[in-house]
N, C-alpha and C positions, 0 to 999 in steps of 0.2 A: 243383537247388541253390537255397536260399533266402539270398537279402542282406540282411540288415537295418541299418538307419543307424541309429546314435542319435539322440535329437531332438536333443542340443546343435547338432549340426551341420547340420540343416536351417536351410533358409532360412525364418525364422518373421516374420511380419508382425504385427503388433500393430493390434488390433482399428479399426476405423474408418481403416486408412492408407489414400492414397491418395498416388497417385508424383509430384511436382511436376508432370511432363512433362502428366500429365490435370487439372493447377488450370486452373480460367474466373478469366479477367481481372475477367470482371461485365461489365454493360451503359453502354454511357452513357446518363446517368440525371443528374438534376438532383432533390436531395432540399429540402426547406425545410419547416420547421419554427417554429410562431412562437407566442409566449404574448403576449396585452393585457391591461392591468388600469387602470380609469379610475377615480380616487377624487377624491369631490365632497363638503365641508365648509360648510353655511353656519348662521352664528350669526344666531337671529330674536333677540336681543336687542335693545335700541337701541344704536344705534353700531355692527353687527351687521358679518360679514363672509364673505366667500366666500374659501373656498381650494381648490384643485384640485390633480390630477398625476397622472401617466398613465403609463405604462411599457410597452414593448415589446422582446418579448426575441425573437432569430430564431438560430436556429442552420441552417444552412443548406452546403450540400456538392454538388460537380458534379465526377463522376468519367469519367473517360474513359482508354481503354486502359491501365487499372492504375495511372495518375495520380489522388488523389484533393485539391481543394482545397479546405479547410472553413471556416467562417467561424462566427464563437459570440459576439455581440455582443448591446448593448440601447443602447433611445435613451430616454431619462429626460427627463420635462419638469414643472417647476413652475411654477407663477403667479406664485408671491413672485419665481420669478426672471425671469421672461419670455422663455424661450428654451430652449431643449432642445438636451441632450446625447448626442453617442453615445460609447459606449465598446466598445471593442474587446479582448473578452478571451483570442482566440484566433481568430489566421487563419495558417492553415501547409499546405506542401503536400506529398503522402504518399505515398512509392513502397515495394512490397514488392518483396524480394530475396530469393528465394525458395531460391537459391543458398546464401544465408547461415542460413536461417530468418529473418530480421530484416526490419524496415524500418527507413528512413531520412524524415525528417519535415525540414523546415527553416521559420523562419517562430519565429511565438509559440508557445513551446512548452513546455512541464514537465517538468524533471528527474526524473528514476524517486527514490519518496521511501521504496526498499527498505529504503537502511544510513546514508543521510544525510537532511538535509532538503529536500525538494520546494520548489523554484524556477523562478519562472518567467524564461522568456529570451526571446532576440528574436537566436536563433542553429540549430543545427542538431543532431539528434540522429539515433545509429545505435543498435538495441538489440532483440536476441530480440524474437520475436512468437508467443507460446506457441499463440497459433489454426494456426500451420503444423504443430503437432506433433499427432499423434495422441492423441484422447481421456486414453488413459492413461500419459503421458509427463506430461502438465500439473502432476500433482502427487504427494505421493512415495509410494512404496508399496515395500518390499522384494523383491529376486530372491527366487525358492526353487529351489535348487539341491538336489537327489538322484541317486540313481542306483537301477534298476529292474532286476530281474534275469531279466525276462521281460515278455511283453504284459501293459503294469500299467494300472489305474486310479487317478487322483492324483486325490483330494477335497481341498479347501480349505475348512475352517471359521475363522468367525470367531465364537466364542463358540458359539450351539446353531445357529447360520445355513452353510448351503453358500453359497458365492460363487463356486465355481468350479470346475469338474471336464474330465478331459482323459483322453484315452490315449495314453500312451507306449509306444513299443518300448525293446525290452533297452538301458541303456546309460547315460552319464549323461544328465540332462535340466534345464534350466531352464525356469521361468515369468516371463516379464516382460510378461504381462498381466493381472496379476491386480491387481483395485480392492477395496480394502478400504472400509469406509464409517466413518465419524466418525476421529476425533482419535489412536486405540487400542485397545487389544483384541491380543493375540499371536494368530498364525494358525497353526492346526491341523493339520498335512498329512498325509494318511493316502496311503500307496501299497500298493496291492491286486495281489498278483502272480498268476499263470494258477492255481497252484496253490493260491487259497484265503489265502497268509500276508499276513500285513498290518503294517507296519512304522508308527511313526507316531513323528512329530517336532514341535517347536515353533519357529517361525519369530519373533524379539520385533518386534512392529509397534507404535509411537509417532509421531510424527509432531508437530516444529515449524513454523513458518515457512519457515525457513533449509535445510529438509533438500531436496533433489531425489531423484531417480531416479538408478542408477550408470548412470553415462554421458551423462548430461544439462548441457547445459551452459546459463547464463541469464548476459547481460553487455548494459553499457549505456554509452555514450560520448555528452554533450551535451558546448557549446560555444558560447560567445557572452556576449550581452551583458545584464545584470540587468534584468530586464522587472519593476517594481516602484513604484506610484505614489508610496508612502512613502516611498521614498528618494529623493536628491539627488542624491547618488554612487552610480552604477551602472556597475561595473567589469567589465572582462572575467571572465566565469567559467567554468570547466572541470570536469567530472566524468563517473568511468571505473569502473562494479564491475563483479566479476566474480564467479560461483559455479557451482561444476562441483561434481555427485555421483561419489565417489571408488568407492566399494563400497557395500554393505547397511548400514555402520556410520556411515562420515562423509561428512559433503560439506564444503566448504572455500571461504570466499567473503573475500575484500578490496574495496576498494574507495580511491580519492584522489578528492580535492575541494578548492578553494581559488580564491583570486584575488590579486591582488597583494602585501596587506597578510597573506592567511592562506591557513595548507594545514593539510590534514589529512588524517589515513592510517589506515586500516580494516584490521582482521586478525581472522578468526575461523574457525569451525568447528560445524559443527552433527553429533551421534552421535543415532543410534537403539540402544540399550544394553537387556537385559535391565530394569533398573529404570526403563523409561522414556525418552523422546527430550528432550533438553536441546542446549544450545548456550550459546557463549561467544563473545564477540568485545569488544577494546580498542580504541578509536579514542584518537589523539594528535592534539592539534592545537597549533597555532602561530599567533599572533596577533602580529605588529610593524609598528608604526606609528610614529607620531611622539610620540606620548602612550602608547601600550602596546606593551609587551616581555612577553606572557604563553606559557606552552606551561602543558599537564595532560595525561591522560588520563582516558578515562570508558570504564565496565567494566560491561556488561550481561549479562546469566545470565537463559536462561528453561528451562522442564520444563514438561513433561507426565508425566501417567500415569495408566494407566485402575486402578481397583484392583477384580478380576471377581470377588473375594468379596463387597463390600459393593457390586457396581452402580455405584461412587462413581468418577468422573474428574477430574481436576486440568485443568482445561481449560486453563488460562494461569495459569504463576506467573512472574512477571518481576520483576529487580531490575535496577536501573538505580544507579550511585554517579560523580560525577564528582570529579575532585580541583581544589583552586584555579588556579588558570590555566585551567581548558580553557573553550573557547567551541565551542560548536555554529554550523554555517553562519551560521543566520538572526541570531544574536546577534552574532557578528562582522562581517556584513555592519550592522545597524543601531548596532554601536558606532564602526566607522569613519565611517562615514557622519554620526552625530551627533559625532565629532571633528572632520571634514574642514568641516563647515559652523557649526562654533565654535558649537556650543549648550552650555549650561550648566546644571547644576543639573536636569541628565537623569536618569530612573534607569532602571535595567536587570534586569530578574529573569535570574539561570540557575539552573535546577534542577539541584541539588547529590544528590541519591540519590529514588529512588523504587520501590516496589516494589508488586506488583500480586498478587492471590490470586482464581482463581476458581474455583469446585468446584460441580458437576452431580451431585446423587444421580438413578439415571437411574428406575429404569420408572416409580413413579406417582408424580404430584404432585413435578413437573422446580423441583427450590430454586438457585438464583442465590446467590450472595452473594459482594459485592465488598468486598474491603480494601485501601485504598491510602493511603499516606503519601505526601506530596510535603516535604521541606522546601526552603527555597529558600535561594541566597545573593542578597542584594542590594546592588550597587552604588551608589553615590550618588556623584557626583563635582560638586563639591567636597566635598561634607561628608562627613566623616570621626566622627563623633560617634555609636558606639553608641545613646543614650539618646533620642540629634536624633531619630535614624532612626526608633527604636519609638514615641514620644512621636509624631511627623508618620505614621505608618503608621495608627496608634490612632486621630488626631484623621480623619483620610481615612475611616477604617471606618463612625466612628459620624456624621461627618457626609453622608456618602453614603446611611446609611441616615436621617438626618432627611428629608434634601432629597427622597429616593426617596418620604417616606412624603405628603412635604409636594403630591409631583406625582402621585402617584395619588390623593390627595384633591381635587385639582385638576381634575382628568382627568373622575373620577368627577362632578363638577360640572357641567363643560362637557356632556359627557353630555345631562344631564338639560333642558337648555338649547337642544340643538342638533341637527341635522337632518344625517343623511349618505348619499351614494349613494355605492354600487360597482359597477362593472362589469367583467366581469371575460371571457374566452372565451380557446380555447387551441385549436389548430391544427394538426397533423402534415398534412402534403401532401407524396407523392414524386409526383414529374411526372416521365416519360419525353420528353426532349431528344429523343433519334434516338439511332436504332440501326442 
C-alpha cells in the first residue's frame, strides 16, 4: 500500500529558517567607530587671519547578553568660538523579543517614517524586525497555489528565466518560496505530470511598497517626548501602524499619530491586480490650538507595472493631493510650536498635490526619466495679501540669487589669496570586551 500526502499539508520551511530556540545572543563585544576631520584657513594677506575647526563623529555600541547600548554622537569645535561642542544624536538601548519578532529600543530614537513622518524622541519604541523573518518573507512576492494530479514537476518562470522548480506529489500544493527579482513581470507556472501533460498558468506579480507576503504582518508603536533642536515646544508624542498581507491580492495597512494640539488617522490598502500592483490610502488630520481649528485629508495613489512587450516598466508613479486644512506631522508640530512662543510674521510651506512618473525601458541603454509637479500652499500669518505674498516670494528669489552670485565671487577671490589644510582620517575598530 502506497500513502501519499499532499504537499499542502506538509510541514514546509521556507528557505534560510531557522527556529528561534537555535538564535545566538552574539558575543559581548564593544564596537566603536569614529570619523576626524581638521580644517586650517589662513589669509597671507595684510591684516591676515587664521581660522580653524575640527570635527569628530564616533558611533560606537557594547552589547552584552542580547542587550545592545548604542551611542552616534560628534564633538564640533571652532576657533571663532573657542570651545567645543558635543551633540548627541542618538544613544538608546536595544533588546530583541524574539517571541514577538520585534524589538523594543527606548532612549533617542526615530519613529518608523513608513505612513507618517519620521520623528525623533527621547521615548520608547516596539516594532517588527524583519532580520527575524526568513529571507523570503521580507518582501512581497505571491503564493502559487495548484493542484497536481500525479508525481509533477512545477517550473516557475519569470519572463525567459526559471527561478524555481520543485516536485510535488498528487494533490493540491502551494509555493511560498518563491523570489521573483525586480519590481514585475507575471510568473509563469508550468506543472508536468508523470504522464508527459503539461498544464500551465499565470500567476500577476507587481509589487508596491505597501504590499507584504499573505500572512505577514509588520506594526510599530513609539512614544515619548519630541527630540528636536528647532523647537521650543516639544510635546508628548505617540505613534502606532500596522500592516498585515491579507491574500495574493491585498494587504491592508492603518496607522494613528498625534500629540496634544493634533491627531491623525491613516487607512489604506495596497492590490497586486492583473494590470499591475497599486495602492491607496487617505490620512485625516486635526489640528486645534489656540490660533488654529483646521482638519483635511490627503489622498495618495501609487502603481506599478512591467509592460513585457515593450521591455518598458513604470517603476513608481505616485500622486499625492492634500485638501485645505490638513497638516502633516512635521508641519503641525512647527506651527504650534511657532504659535506657542508668539512668533510672527512666520511662514509655512505645505504641499498641496504632488505627483511623481518614472519609467525604465529595460535591456540596452537603461533611460530614467523623472516628472514631478510640486505645488505648494503657503501660509503667512499675519499677512493675508495674495499680491504681498508673490511680490515678497519674487523679491526673496532674485535676491537670493544676487547675494548667491555676489559670495561665490567673493569666495572665488579669497581663494586666490589664501592658504588651507585638511585633515581628515576615519576609523571602524570592534574590540572584544570578554567573552
Amino acid at each position: 500500500m502506497n500513502i501519499s500526502v499532499p504537499q499542502i499539508y506538509e510541514d514546509q520551511r521556507l528557505k534560510n529558517y531557522v527556529s528561534p530556540e537555535f538564535w545566538d545572543k552574539g558575543i559581548t563585544a564593544l564596537n566603536l567607530g569614529w570619523m576626524a576631520n581638521a580644517w586650517n584657513s589662513h589669509t597671507s594677506s595684510v591684516g591676515g587671519s587664521d581660522n580653524s575647526s575640527a570635527y569628530l563623529g564616533v558611533n560606537a555600541g557594547l552589547s552584552w547578553d542580547g542587550w545592545l547600548l548604542k551611542h552616534i554622537g560628534n564633538l564640533n569645535w571652532q576657533q571663532q568660538q573657542g570651545k567645543a561642542h558635543w551633540n548627541s544624536n542618538q544613544t538608546y538601548l536595544q533588546r530583541p523579543i524574539p517571541q514577538l519578532n520585534s524589538i523594543v529600543s527606548g532612549g533617542q530614537i526615530f519613529t518608523n517614517g513608513e505612513f507618517f513622518d519620521t520623528i525623533g524622541l527621547r521615548g520608547v519604541n516596539l516594532s517588527t524586525d524583519d532580520n527575524m523573518f526568513p529571507d523570503g518573507m521580507r518582501s512581497y512576492a505571491p503564493e502559487i497555489r495548484g493542484v497536481a494530479q500525479s508525481n509533477a514537476l512545477v517550473t516557475v518562470r519569470q519572463g525567459s528565466n526559471i527561478i524555481y522548480q520543485t516536485t510535488v506529489p498528487p494533490g493540491p500544493f502551494t509555493l511560498q518560496d518563491v523570489y521573483p527579482s525586480g519590481y514585475g513581470s507575471d510568473l509563469e507556472v508550468s506543472v508536468k505530470e508523470a504522464d508527459g501533460s503539461v498544464e500551465v498558468f499565470s500567476v500577476p506579480y507587481a509589487s508596491v511598497a505597501q504590499l507584504l507576503r499573505p500572512g505577514m504582518t509588520r506594526y510599530a508603536l513609539s512614544a515619548g517626548k519630541v527630540d528636536d533642536s528647532a523647537l521650543r515646544n516639544k510635546p508628548m508624542l505617540y505613534q502606532a501602524t500596522w500592516q498585515h498581507g491579507i491574500n495574493n491580492l491585498l494587504t491592508g495597512y492603518t496607522g494613528v499619530t498625534g500629540f496634544d494640539d493634533y491627531q491623525a488617522f491613516l487607512v489604506g490598502t495596497g492590490m497586486n491586480t492583473g494590470i499591475g500592483a497599486l495602492s491607496f490610502d487617505v490620512t485625516h488630520s486635526r489640528l486645534k490650538s489656540d490660533a488654529h481649528d483646521d482638519s483635511g485629508q490627503s489622498y495618495r495613489a501609487t502603481f506599478n507595472r512591467m509592460f513585457t512587450d515593450t521591455q518598458t516598466s513604470i517603476v513608481l508613479a505616485a500622486y499625492r493631493y492634500s485638501t485645505k486644512g490638513y497638516y502633516n506631522l512635521n508641519d503641525a508640530l512647527y506651527a504650534v510650536d511657532q504659535e506657542k512662543n508668539s512668533r510672527s510674521n512666520y511662514t509655512l510651506w505645505r504641499q498641496k498635490k504632488r505627483h511623481d512618473l518614472h519609467g525604465e525601458p529595460e535591456p540596452a541603454g537603461r533611460l530614467g526619466r523623472v516628472l514631478s509637479q510640486r505645488p505648494y500652499l503657503r501660509l503667512l500669518e499675519p499677512l493675508r495679501d495674495r499680491e504681498a505674498v508673490s511680490g515678497q516670494l519674487q523679491q526673496f528669489i532674485w535676491s537670493s540669487l544676487l547675494v548667491g552670485e555676489r559670495a561665490a565671487r567673493l569666495y572665488a577671490r579669497q581663494l586666490r589669496s589664501s592658504s588651507r589644510r585638511s585633515y581628515f582620517t576615519q576609523l571602524q575598530l570592534p574590540a572584544v570586551v570578554w567573552r
